[in-house]
Backbone bond lengths (Angstrom), bond angles and torsions (degrees), N, CA, C in turn:
res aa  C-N    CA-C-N  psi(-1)  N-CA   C-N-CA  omega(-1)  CA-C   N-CA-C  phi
1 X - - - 1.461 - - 1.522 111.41 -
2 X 1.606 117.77 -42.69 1.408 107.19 -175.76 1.565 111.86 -47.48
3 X 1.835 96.91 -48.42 1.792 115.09 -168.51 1.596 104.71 -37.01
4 X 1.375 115.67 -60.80 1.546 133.86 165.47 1.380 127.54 -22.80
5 X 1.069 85.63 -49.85 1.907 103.30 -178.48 1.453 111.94 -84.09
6 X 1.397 107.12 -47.46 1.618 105.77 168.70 1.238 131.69 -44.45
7 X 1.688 105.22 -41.71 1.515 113.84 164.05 1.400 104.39 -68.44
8 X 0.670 148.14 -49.58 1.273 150.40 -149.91 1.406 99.56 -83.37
9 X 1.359 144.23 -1.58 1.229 142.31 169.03 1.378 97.05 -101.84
10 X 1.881 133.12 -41.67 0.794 124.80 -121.87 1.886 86.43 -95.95
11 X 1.660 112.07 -29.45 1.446 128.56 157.53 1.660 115.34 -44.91
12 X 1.333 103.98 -43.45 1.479 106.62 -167.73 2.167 100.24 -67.84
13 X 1.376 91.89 -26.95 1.657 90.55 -178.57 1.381 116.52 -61.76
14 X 1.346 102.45 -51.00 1.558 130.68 -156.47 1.949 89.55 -58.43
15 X 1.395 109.74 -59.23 1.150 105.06 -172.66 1.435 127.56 -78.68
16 X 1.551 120.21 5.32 1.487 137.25 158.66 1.544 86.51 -88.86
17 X 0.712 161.34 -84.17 1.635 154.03 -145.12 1.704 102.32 -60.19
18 X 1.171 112.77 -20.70 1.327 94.26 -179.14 2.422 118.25 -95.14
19 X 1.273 93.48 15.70 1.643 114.19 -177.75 1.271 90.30 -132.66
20 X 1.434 131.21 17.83 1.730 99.39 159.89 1.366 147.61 -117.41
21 X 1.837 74.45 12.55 1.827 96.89 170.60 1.640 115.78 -76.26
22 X 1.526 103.46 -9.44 1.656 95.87 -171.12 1.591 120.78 -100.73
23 X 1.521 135.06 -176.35 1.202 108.46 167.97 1.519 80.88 -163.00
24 X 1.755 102.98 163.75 1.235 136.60 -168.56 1.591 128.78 -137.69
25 X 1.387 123.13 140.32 1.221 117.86 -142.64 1.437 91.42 -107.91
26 X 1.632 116.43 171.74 1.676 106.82 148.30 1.373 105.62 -163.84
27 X 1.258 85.48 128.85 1.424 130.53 -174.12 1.874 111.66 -12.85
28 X 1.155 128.53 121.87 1.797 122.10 148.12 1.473 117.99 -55.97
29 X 1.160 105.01 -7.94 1.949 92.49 173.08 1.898 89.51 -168.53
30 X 1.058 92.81 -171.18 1.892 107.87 -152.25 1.564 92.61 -61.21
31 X 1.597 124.39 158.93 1.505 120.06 -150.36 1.789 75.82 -99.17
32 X 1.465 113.84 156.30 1.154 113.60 -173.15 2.083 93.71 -137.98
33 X 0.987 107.81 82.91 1.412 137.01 172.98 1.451 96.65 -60.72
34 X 1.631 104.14 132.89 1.642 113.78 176.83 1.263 92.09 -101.88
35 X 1.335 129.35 114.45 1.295 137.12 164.50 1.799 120.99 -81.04
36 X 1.166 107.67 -19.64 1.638 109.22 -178.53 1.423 81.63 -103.57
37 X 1.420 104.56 121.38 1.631 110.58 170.63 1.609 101.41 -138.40
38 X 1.101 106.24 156.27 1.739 118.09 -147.04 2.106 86.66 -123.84
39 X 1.312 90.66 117.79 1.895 105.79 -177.02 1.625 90.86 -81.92
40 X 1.807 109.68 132.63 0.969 129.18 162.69 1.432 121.59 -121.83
41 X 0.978 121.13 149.62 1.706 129.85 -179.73 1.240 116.28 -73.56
42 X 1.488 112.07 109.76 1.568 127.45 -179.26 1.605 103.00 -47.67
43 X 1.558 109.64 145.84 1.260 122.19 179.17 1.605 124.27 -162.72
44 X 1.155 106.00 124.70 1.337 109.21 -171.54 1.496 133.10 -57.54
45 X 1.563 102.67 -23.12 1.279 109.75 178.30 1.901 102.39 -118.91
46 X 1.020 115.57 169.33 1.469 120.21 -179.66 1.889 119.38 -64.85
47 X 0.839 127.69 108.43 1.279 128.21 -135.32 1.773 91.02 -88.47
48 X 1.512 130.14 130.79 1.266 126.61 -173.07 1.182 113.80 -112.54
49 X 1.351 124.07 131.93 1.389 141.56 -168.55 1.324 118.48 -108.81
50 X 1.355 118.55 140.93 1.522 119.95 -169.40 1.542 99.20 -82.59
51 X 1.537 106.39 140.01 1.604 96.25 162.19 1.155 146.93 -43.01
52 X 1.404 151.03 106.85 1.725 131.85 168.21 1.314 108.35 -114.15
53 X 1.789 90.20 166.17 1.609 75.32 -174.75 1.309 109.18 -103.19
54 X 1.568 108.85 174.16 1.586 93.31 -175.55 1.940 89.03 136.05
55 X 1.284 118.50 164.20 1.263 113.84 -171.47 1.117 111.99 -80.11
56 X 1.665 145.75 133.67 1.357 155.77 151.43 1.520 106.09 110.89
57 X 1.407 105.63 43.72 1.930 133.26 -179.35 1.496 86.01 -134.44
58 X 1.726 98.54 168.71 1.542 121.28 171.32 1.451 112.58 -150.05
59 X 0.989 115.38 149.04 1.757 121.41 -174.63 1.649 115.55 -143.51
60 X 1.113 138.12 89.07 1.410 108.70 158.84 1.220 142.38 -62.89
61 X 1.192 110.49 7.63 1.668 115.04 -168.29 1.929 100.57 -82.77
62 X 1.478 117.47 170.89 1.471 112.35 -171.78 1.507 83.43 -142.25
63 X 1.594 103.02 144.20 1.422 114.46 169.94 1.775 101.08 -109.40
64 X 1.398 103.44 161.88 1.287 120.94 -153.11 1.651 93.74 -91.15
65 X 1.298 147.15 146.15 0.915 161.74 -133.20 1.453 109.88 -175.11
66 X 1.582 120.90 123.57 1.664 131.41 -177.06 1.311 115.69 -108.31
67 X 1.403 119.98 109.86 1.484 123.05 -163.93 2.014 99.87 -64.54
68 X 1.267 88.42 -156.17 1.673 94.52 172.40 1.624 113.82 -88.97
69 X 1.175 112.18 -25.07 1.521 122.77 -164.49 1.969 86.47 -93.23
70 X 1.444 123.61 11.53 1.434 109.52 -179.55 1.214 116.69 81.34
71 X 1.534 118.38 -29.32 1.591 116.46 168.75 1.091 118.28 -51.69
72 X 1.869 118.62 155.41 1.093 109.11 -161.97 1.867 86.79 -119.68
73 X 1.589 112.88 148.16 1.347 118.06 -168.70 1.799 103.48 -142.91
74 X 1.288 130.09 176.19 1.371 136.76 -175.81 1.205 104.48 -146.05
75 X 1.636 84.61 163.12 1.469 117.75 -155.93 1.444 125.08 -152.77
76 X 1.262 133.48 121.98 1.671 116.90 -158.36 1.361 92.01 -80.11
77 X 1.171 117.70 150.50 1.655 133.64 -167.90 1.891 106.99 -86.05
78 X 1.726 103.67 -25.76 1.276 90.67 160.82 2.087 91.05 170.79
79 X 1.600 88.37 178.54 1.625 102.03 -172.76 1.117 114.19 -100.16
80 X 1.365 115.85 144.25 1.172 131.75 -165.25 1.865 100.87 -85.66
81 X 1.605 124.62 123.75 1.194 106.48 179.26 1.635 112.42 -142.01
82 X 1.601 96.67 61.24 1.288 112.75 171.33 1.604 111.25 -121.15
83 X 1.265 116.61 15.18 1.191 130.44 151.44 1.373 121.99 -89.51
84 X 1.425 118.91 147.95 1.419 110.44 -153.80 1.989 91.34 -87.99
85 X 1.099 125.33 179.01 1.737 135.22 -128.16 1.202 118.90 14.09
86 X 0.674 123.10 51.95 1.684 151.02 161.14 1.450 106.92 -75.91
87 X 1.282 119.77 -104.53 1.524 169.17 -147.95 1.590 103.19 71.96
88 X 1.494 87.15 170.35 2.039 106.01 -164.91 1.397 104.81 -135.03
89 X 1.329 113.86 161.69 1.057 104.95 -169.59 1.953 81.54 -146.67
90 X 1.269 125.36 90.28 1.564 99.56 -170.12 1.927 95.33 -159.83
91 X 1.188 116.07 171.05 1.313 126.14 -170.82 1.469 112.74 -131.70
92 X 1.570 99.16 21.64 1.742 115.08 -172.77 1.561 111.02 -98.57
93 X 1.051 107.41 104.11 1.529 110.00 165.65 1.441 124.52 -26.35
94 X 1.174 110.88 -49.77 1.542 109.24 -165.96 1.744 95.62 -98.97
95 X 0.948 139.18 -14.79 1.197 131.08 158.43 1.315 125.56 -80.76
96 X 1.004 121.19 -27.91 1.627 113.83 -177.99 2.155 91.44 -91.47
97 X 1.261 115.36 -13.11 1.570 101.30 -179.64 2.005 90.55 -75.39
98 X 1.184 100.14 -57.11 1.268 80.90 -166.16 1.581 126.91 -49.28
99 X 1.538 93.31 -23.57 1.695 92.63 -176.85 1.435 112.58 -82.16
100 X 1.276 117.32 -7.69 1.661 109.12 168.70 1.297 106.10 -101.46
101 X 1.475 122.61 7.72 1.528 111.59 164.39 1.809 121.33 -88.56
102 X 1.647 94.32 -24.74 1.504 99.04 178.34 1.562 96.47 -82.58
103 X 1.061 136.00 -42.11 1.640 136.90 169.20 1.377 114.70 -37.41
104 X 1.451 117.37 -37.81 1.853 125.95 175.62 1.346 105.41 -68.78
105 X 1.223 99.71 -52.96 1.307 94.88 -177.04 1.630 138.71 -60.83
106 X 1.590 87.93 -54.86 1.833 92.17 151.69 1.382 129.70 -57.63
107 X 0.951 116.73 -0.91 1.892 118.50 177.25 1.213 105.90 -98.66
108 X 1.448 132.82 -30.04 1.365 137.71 145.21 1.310 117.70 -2.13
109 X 1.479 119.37 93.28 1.753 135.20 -157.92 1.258 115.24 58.26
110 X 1.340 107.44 32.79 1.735 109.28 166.81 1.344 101.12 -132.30
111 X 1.009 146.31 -14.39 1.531 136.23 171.96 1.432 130.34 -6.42
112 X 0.900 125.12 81.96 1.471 122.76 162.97 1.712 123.31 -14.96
113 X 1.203 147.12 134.37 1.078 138.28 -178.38 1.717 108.80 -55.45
114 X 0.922 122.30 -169.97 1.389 126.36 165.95 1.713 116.38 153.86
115 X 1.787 113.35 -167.39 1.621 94.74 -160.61 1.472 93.20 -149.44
116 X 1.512 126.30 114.43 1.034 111.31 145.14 1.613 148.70 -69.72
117 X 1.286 127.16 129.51 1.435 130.77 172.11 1.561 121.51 -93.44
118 X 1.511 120.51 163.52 1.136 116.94 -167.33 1.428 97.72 -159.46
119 X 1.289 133.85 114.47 1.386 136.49 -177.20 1.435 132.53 -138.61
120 X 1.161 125.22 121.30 1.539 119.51 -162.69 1.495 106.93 -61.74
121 X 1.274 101.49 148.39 1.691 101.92 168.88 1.678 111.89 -131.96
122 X 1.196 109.78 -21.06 1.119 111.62 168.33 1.642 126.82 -124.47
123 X 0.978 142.54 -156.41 1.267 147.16 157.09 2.116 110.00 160.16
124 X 1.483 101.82 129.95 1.603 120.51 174.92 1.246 88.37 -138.17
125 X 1.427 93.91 130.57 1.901 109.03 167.83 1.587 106.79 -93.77
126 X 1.206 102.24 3.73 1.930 101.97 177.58 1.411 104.75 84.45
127 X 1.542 103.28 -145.10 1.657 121.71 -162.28 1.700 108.48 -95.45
128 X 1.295 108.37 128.92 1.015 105.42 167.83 1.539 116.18 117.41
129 X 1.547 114.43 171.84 2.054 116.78 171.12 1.529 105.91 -43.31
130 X 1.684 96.50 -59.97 1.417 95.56 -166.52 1.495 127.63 -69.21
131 X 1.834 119.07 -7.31 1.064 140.84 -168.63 1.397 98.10 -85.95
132 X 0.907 123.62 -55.99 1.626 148.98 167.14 1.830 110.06 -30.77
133 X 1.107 87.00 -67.75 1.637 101.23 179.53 1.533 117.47 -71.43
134 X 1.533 114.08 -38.07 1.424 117.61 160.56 1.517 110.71 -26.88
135 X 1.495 99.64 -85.05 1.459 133.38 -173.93 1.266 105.76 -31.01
136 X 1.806 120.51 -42.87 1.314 105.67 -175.30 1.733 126.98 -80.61
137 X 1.557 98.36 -12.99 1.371 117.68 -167.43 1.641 111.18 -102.85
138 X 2.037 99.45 56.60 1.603 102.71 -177.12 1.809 100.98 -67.35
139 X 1.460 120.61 -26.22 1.397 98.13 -178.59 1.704 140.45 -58.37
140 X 1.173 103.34 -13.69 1.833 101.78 168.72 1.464 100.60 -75.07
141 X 1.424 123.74 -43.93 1.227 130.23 -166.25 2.069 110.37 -42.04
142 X 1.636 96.97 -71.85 1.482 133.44 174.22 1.822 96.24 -50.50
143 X 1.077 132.27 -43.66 0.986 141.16 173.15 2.297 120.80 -41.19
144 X 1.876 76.94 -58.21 0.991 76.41 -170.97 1.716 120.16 -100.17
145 X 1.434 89.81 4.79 1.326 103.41 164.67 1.751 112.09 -70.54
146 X 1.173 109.38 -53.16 2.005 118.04 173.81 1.144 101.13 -24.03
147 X 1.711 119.93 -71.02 1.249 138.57 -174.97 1.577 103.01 -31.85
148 X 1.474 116.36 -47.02 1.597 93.90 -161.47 1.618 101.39 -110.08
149 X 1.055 107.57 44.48 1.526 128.90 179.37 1.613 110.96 -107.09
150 X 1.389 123.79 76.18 1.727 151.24 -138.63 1.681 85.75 -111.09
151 X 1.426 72.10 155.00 1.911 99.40 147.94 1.589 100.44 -103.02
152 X 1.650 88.26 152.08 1.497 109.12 177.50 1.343 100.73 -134.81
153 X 1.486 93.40 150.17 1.525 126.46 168.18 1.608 135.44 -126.08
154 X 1.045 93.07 25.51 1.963 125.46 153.47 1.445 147.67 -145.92
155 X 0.802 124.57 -173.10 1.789 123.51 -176.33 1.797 101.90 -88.93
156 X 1.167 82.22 136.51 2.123 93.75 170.38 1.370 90.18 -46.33
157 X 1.296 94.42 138.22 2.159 106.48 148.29 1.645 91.65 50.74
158 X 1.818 127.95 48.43 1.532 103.33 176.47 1.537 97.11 -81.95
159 X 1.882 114.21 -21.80 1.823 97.34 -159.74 1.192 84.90 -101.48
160 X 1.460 157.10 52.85 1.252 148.66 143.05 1.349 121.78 -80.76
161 X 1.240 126.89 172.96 1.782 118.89 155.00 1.007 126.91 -75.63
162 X 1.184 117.27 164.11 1.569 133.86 -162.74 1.534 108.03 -55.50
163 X 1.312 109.55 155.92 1.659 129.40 -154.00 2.370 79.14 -100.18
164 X 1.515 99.28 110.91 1.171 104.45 179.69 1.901 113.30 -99.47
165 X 1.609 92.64 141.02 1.878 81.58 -176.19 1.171 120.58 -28.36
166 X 1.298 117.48 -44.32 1.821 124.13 -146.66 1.703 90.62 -95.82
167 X 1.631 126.27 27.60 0.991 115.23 171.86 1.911 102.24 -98.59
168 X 1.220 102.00 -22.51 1.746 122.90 -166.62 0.969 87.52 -72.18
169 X 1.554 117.37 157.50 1.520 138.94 130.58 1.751 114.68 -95.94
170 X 0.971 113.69 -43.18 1.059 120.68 -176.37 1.745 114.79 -146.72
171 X 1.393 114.04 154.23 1.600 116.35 -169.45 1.150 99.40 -148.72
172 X 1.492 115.74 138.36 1.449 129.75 150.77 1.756 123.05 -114.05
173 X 0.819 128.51 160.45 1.977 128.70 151.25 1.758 97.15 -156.75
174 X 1.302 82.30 139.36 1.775 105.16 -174.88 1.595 83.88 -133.40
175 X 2.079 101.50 139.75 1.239 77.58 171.61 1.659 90.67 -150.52
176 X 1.307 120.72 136.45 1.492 142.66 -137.49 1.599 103.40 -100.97
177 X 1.159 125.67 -8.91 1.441 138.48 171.21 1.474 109.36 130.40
178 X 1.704 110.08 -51.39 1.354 118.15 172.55 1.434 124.69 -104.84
179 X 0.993 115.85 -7.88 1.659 133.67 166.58 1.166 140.12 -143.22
180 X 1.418 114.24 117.97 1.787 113.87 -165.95 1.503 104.37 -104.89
181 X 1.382 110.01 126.44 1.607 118.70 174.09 1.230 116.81 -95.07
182 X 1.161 118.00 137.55 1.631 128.13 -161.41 1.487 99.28 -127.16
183 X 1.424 116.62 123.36 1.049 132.35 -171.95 1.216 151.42 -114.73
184 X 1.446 121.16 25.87 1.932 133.62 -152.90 1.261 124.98 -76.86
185 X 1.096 137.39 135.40 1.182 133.85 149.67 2.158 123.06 -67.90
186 X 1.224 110.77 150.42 1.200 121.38 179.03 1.392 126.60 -74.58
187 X 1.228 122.90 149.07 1.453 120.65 168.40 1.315 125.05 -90.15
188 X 1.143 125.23 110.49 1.770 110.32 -143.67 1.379 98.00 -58.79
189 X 1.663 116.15 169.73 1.679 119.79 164.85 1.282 118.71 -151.38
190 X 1.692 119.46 141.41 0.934 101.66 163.52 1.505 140.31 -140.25
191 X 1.463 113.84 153.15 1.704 106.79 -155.03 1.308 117.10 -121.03
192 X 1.405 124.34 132.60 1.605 128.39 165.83 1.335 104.93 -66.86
193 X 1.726 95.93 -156.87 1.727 116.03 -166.34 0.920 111.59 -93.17
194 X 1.276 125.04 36.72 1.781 133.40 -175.17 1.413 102.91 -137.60
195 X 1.298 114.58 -37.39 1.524 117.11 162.49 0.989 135.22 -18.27
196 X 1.871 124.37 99.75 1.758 121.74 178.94 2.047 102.35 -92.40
197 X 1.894 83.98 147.32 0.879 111.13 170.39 1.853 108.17 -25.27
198 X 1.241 126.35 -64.98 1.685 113.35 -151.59 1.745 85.18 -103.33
199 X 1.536 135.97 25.52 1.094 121.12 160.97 1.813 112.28 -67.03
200 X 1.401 94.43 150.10 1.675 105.56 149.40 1.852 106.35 69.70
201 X 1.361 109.01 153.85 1.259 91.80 175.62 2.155 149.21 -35.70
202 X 0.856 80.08 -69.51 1.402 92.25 175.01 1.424 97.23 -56.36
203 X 1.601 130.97 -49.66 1.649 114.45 166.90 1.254 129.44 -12.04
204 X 1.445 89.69 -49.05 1.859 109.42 -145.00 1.526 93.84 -93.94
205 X 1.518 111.74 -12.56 1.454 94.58 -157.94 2.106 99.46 -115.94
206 X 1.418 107.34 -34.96 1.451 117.72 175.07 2.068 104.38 -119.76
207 X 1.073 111.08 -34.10 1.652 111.54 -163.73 1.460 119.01 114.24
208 X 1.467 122.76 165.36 1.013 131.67 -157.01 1.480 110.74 -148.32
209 X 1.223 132.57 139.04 0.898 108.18 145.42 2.109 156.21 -35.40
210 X 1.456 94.04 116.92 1.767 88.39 -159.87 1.517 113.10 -76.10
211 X 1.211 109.32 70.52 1.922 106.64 172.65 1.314 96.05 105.26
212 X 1.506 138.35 139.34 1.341 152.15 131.03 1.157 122.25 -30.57
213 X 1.511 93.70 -83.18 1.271 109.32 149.91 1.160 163.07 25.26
214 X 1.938 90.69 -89.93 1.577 90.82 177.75 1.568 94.46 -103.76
215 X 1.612 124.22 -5.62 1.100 100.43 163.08 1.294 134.83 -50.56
216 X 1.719 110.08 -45.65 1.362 127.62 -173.85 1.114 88.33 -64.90
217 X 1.309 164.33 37.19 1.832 132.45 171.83 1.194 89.67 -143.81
218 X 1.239 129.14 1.67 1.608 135.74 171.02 2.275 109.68 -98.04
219 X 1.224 91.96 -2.66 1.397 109.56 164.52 1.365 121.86 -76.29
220 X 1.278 130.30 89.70 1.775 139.79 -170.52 1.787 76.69 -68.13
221 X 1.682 105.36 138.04 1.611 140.45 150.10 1.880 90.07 87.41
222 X 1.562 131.93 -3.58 1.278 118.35 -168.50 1.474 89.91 -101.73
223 X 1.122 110.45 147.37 1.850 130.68 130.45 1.005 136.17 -143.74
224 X 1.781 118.38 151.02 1.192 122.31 -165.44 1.776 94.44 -100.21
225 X 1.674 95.78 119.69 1.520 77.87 -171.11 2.021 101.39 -100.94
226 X 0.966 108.14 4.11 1.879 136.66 170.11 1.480 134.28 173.66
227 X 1.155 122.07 146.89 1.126 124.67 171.44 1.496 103.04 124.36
228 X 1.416 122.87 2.86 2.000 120.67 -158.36 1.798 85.61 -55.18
229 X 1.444 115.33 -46.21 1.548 100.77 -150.70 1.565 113.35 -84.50
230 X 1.141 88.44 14.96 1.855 108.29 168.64 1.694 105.34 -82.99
231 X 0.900 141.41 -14.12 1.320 153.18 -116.08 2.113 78.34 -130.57
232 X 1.377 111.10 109.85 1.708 103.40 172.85 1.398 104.55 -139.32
233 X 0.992 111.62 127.41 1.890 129.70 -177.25 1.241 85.81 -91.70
234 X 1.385 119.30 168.45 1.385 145.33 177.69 2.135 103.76 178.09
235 X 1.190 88.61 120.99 1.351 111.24 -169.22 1.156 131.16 -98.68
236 X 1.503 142.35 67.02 1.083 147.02 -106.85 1.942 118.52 -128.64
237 X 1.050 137.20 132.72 1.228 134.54 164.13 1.674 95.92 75.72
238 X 1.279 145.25 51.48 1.546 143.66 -172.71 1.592 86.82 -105.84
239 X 1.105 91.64 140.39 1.527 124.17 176.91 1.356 111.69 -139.46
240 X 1.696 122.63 159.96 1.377 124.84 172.33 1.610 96.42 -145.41
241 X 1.297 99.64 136.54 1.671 107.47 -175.90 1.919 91.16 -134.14
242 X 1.745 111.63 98.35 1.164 94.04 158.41 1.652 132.18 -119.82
243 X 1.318 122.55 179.62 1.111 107.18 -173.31 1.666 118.27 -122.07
244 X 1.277 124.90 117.58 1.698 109.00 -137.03 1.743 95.17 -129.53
245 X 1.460 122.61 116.89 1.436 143.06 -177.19 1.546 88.22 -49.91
246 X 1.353 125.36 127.77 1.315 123.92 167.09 1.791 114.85 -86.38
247 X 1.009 120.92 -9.35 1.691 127.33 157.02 1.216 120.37 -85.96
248 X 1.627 128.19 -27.87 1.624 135.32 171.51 1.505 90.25 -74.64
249 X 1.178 99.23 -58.43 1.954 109.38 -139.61 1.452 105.36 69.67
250 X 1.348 124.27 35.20 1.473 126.62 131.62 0.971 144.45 -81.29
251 X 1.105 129.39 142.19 1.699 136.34 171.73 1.191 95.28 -75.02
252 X 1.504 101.08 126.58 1.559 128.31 -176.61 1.627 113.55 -113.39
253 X 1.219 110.41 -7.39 1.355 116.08 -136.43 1.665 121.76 173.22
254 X 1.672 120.45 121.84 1.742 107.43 172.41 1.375 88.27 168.12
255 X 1.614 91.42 -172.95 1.549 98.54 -176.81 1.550 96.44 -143.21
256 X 1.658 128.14 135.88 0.877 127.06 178.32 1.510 112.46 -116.09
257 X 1.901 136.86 139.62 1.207 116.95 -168.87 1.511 106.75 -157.18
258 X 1.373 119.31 163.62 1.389 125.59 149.39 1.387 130.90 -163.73
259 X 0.920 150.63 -145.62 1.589 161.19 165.23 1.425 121.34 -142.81
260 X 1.039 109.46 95.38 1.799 116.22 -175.17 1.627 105.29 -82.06
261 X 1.187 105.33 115.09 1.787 99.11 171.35 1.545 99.81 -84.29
262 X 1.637 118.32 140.07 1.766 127.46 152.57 1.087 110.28 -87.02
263 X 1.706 113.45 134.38 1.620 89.72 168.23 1.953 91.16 -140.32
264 X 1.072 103.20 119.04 1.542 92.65 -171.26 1.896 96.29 -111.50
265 X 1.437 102.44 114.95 1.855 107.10 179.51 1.389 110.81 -88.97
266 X 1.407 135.52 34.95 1.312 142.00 -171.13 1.564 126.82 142.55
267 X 1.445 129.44 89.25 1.314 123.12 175.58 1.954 114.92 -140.50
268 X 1.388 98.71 129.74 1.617 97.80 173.22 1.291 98.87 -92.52
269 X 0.715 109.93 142.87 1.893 141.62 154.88 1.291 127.95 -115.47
270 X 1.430 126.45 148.70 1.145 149.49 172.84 1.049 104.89 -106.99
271 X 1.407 127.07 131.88 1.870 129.62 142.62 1.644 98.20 -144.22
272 X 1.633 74.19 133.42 1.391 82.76 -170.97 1.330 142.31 61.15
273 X 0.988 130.15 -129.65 1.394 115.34 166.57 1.574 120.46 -106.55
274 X 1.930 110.93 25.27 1.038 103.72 -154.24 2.046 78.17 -134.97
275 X 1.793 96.55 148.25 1.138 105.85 -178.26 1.559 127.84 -119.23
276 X 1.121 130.31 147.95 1.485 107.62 162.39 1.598 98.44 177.10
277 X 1.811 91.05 151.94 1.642 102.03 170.32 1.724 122.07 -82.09
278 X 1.273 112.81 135.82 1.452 133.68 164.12 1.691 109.17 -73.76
279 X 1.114 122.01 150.75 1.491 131.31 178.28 1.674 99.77 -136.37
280 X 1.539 131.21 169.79 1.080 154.15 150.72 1.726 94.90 21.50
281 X 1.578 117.76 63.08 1.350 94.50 -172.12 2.323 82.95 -118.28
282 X 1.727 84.02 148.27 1.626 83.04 -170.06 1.653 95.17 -144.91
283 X 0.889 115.15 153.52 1.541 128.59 160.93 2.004 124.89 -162.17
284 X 0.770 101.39 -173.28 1.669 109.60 -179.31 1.861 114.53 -147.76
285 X 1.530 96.85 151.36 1.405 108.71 -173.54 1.693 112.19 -124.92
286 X 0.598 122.15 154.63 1.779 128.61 173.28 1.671 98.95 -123.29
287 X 1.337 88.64 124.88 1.694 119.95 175.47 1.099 120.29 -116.34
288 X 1.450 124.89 128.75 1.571 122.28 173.83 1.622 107.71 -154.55
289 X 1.031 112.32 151.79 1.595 109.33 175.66 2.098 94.57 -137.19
290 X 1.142 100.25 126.23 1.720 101.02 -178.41 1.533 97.44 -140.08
291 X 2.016 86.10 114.68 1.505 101.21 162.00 1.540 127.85 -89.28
């Protein structure tokens, strides 16, 4: 029975380590979700748009203008408002990314407080007695997920790289006079035991888990004595809803999220002095951090 339980703690880790690269905000006032969201075509490079005029365009060019006396004088034809205190009002992929990238950045030691959560949604202990018994014993699991369910005091993914078009599926920003909400969905991704934190979409856009790996070897009484690269994350349904001061161009406010499926098809472990192989063992987590 101890042997049993050991695994069964040593599972409950594996699958808290795999939700603790991400983080989630919550909101200063009620979360205001863009529900009409406008599907754009994934793209690898930043997709470039011709100027128009009209609000959430930019132009430097100046048209010529005739005073009263017939003189002729200038005038910029209009403002550029893909810089963050701006606000936007636009359904352009590559404009509203850039404008929540200059928005990350300016919030940089301004973060709003906020709280990440982390909650099991699934759990299979795989093949077998001990697979069986896993599966039934989600409470260490859920347990130790609570535990890493924090307050935060920054933006998802702020020290990562930049949030790239071809990370979006879709984009919104609505913007209300004093606050523009920015709205995307994720490109799903998915990562082994080599996997850094700000890799790959959802990296870049909420976080990732930083390494399998070296998480697992930072586990006092666990070892992976084979199977780590059996070990496959897949990162699923991530969204970012933020909410951005159009005079700061700070993030004041949002909710960041996803569902990581585990699915590990073969791993021995050690704990302690006790050993044994895992088979077809899989589960899922729900992640969110809301400022």
């Amino acid at each position: 029975m101890k042997k049993i339980l050991a695994l069964m703690l040593a599972l409950a880790m594996v699958f808290t380590l795999a939700a603790c690269g991400g983080t989630k905000e919550n909101p200063t006032e009620p979360d205001e979700t863009v529900t009409d969201e406008i599907t754009t075509e994934e793209a690898t490079e930043p997709v470039a748009t011709e100027p128009v005029s009209g609000e959430g365009t930019s132009t430097d060019t100046t048209e010529p203008v005739t005073d009263e006396n017939g003189q002729t004088v200038t005038e910029a034809a209009s403002e550029t408002t893909t810089e963050a205190g701006k606000g936007l009002n636009s359904t352009d992929a590559a404009e509203i990314v850039a404008y929540y990238n200059a928005a990350r950045k300016a919030t940089e030691g301004h973060a709003p407080k906020g709280h990440q959560t982390m909650t099991l949604a699934a759990l299979d202990g795989g093949d077998g007695i001990v697979g069986g018994i896993i599966s039934a014993f989600e409470g260490i699991a859920k347990s130790a997920l609570e535990k890493n369910s924090t307050e935060t005091d920054y933006i998802p993914a702020h020290d990562h790289d930049d949030v790239k078009v071809s990370d979006v599926k879709n984009a919104k920003a609505v913007n209300d006079g004093k606050y523009t909400t920015i709205t995307f969905d994720v490109v799903d991704q998915s990562a082994g035991a080599s996997t850094k934190g700000g890799d790959g979409s959802v990296g870049r856009t909420v976080g990732v888990l930083d390494g399998i790996d070296n998480a697992l070897k930072e586990l006092s009484g666990v070892e992976v004595k084979d199977g780590i690269q059996n070990i496959k994350l897949t990162y699923k349904n991530a969204k970012v809803t933020a909410k951005i001061d159009n005079e700061t161009g700070r993030i004041v406010g949002g909710t960041w999220q996803y569902r990581v499926n585990i699915n590990i098809s073969s791993i021995s472990l050690k704990v302690t002095i006790f050993s044994a192989t895992l088979k077809n063992v899989s589960g899922a987590v729900d992640y969110k951090v809301v400022i």
